[in-house]
C-alpha positions as CSV (number, residue, x, y, z in Angstrom):
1,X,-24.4,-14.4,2.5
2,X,-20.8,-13.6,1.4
3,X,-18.1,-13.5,3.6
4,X,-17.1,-9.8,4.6
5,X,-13.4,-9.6,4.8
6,X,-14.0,-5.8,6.5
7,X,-16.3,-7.3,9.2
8,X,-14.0,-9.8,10.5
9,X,-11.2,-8.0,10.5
10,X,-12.8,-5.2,12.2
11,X,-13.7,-7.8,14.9
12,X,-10.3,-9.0,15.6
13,X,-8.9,-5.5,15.2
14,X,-11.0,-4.7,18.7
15,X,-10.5,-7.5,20.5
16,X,-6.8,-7.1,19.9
17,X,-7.2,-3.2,20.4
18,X,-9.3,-4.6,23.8
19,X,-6.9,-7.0,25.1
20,X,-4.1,-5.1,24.5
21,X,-5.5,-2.1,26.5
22,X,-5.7,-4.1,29.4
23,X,-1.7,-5.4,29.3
24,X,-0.3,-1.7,28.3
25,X,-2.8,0.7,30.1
26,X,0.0,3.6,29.3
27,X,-0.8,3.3,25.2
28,X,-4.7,2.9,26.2
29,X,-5.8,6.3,25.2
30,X,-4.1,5.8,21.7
31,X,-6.2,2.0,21.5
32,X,-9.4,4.3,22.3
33,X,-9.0,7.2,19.5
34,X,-7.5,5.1,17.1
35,X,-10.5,1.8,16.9
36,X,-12.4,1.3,20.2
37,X,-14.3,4.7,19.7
38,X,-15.3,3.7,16.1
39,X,-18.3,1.8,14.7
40,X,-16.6,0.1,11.7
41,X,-13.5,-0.6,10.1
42,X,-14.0,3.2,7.7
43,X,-14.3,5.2,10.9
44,X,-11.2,4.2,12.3
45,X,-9.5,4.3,8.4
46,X,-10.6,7.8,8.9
47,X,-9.6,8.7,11.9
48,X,-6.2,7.4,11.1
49,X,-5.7,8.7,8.3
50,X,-6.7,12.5,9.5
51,X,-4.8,12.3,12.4
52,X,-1.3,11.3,10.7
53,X,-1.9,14.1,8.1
54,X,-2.9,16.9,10.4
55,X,-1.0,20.2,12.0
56,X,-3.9,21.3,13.8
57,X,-7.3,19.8,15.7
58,X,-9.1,21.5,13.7
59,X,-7.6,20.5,10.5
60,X,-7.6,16.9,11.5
61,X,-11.8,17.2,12.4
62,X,-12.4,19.0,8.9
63,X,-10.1,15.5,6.7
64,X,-12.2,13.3,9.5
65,X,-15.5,13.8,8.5
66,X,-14.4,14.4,4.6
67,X,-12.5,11.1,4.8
68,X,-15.5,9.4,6.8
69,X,-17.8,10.3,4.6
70,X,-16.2,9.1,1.3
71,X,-15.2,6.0,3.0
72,X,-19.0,5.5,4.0
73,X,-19.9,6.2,0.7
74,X,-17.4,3.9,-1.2
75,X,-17.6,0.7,1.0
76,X,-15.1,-0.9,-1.6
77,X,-12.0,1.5,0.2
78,X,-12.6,-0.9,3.6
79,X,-12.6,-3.6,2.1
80,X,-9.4,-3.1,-0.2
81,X,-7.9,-2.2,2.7
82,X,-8.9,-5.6,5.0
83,X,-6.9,-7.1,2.2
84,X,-3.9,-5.1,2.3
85,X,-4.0,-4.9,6.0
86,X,-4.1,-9.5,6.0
87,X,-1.5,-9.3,3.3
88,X,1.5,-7.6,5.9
89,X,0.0,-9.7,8.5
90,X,0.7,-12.8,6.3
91,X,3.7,-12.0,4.4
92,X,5.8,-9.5,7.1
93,X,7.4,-11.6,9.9
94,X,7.8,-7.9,11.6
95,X,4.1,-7.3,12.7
96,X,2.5,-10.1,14.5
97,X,-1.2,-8.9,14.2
98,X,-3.4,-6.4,12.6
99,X,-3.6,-4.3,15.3
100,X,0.4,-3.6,15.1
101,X,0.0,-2.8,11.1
102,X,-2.9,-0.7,11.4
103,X,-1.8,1.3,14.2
104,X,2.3,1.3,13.1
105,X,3.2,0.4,9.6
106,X,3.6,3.2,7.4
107,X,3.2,1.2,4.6
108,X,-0.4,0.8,5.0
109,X,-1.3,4.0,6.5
110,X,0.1,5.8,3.0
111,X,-1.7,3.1,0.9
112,X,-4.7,3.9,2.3
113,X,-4.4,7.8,2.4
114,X,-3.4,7.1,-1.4
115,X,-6.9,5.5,-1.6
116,X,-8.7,8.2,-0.4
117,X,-7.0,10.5,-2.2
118,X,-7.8,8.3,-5.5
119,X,-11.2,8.6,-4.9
120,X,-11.4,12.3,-3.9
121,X,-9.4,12.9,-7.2
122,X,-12.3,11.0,-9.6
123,X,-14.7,13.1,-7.6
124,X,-13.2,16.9,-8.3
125,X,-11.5,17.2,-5.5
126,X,-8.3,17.5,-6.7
127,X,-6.5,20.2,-4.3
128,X,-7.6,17.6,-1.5
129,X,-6.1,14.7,-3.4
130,X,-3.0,16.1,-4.0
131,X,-2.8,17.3,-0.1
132,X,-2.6,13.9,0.5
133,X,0.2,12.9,-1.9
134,X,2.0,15.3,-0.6
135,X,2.0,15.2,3.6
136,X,2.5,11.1,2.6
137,X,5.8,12.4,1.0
138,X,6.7,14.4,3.6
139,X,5.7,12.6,6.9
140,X,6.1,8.8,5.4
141,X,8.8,9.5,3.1
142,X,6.2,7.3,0.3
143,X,5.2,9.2,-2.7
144,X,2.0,7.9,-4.6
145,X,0.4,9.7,-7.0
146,X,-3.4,10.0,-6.7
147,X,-4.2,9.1,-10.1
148,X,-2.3,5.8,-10.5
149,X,-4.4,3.1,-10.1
150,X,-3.5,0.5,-7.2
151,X,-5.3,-3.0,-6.9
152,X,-6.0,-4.8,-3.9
153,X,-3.8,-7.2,-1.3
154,X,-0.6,-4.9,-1.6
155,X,2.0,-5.0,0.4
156,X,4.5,-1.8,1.0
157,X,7.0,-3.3,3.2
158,X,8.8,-0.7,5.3
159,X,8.1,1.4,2.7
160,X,10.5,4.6,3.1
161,X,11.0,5.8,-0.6
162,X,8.4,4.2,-2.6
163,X,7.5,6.3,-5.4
164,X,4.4,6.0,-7.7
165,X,3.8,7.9,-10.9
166,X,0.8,9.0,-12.1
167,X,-0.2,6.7,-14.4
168,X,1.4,3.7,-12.9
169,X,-0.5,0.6,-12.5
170,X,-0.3,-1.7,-9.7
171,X,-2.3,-5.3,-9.8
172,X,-3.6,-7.4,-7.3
173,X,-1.5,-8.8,-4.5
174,X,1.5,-7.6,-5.3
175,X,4.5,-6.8,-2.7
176,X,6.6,-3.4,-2.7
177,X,9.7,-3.2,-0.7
178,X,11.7,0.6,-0.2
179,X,12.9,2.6,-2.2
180,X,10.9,0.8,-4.9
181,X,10.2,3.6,-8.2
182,X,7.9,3.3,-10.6
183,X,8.6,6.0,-12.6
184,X,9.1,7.7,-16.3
185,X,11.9,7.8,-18.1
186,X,11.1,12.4,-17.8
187,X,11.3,12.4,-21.7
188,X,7.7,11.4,-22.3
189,X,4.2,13.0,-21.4
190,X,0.9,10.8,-21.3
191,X,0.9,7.1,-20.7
192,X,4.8,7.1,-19.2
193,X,4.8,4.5,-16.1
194,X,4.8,1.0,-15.7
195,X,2.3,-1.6,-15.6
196,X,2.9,-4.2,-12.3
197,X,0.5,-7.2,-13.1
198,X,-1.0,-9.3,-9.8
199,X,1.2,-11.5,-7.8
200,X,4.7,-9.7,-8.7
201,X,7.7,-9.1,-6.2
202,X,9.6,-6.3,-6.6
203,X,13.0,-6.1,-4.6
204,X,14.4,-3.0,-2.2
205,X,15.8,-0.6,-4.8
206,X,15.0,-1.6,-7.7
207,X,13.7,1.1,-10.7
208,X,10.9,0.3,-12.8
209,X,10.9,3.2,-15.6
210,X,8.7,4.0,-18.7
211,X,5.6,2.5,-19.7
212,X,6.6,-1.1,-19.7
213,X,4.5,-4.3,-18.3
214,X,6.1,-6.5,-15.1
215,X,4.1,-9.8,-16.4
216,X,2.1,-11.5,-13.5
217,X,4.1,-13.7,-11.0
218,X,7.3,-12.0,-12.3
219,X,10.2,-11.4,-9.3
220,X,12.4,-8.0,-9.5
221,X,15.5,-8.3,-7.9
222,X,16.9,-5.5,-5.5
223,X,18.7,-2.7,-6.9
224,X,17.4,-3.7,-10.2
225,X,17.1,-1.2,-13.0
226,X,14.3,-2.1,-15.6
227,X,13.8,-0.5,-18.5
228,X,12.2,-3.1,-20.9
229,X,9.0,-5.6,-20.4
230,X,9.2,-8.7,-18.4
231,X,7.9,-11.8,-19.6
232,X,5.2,-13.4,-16.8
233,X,6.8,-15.5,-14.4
234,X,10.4,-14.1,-15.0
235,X,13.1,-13.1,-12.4
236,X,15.5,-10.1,-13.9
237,X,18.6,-8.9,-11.9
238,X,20.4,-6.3,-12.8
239,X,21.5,-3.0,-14.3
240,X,20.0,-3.3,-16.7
241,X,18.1,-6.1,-15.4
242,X,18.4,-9.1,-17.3
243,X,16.1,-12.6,-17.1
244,X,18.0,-15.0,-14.9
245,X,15.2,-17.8,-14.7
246,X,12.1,-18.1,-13.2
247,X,10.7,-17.5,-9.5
248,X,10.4,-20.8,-7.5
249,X,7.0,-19.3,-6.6
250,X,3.9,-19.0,-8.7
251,X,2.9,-15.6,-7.2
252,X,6.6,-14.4,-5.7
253,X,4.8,-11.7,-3.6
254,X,3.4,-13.9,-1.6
255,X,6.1,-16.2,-0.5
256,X,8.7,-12.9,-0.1
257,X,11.5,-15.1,-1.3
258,X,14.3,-13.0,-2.6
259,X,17.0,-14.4,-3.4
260,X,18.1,-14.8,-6.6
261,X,18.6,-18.6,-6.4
262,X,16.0,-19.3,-9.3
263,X,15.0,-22.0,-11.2
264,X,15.2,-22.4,-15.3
């Protein structure tokens, strides 16, 4: 039988949620609502989710069971997110568990109303979707558009003033830090944002604009503007961002180097 990624994490997620109960009674009804009350890892995704998008109980019961039931129905939305969840755990020094990113970075929460919203998009719901995008804006300060399409393992590291476009594309295991745009260059209509292949760092700052590709295992320096291709396992600094070498890691997002020290 293959591994389940969902399952385990699920598992640690309530011991953690269990144990930590017990050493800070005062946060205890918070561990309850937020996993020990839930059956799996999509009920509490749910819950989550609903509750940091709400203004009102009865708002937040009416996105629970709609968000429930999609994530019941799609079992692929858990397990993308056991991935992104193990990727901050392994690559941000800042959390020390999973229960601290599931219950505290916003980073995650907005990646995974984003995938919610995704779905609910491709299924009509578009009013819904775009709810979403839009309390993420204003309550996370992270702007993804439903419709760009967002692999698996991401990480959105502190995340304030991340911005998505609409037809974006975002690879597998790839690492975002703020204030990160991938946007159009607002000439253009269609096809207008860029293409982030898997395993690519991009830096704090840095704009990524018009439909160009980011080439797997390429590094983007901070502040960086980028307004042509990169070549696979390129680093580019800059405005404009120019090559300076190549990332001392195969996959840059997963070692978080970034400096700039590169090799040729």
């Amino acid at each position: 039988m293959p591994f389940d990624l969902s399952d385990s994490l699920w598992n640690e997620l309530r011991e953690q949620a269990k144990t930590a109960r017990e050493r800070e009674p005062a946060l205890g009804t918070m561990f309850k609502l937020a996993i020990l009350d839930h059956s799996d890892l999509g009920g509490a995704l749910a819950y989550r989710v609903s509750q940091a998008l709400s203004d009102t109980p009865d708002q937040q019961a009416a996105l629970f069971d709609r968000f429930a039931g999609i994530l019941c129905q799609i079992p692929a939305l858990a397990d993308h997110a056991s991935h992104d969840l193990s990727a901050i755990v392994s690559r941000d020094p800042a959390f020390d568990n999973a229960l601290e990113v599931f219950l505290f970075s916003k980073g995650f929460l907005a990646l995974q109303a984003y995938r919610i919203g995704h779905r609910l998009l491709h299924q009509g719901e578009r009013l819904t979707a775009l709810f979403i995008q839009a309390r993420c804006n204003e309550r996370l300060a992270i702007d993804i558009n439903p419709a760009s399409r967002i692999g698996r393992g991401i990480m959105l590291d502190h995340g304030t003033g991340i911005v998505i476009g609409e037809t974006a594309e975002v690879g597998d295991d790839v690492s975002i830090l703020q204030g990160v745009t991938l946007g159009g260059t607002g000439k253009e209509s269609g096809d207008r944002h860029p293409k982030v292949r898997s395993g690519v760092m991009i830096g704090a700052g840095a704009k990524i604009l018009g439909n160009i590709e980011i080439g797997e295992g390429a590094k983007i320096g901070a502040g960086s503007v980028v307004l042509h291709a990169v070549p696979p396992h390129t680093t580019v600094v800059g405005n404009p961002a120019r090559p300076v070498g190549k990332p001392k890691h195969a996959r840059p997002a997963l070692a978080m180097d970034q400096s700039c020290d590169e090799g040729n």
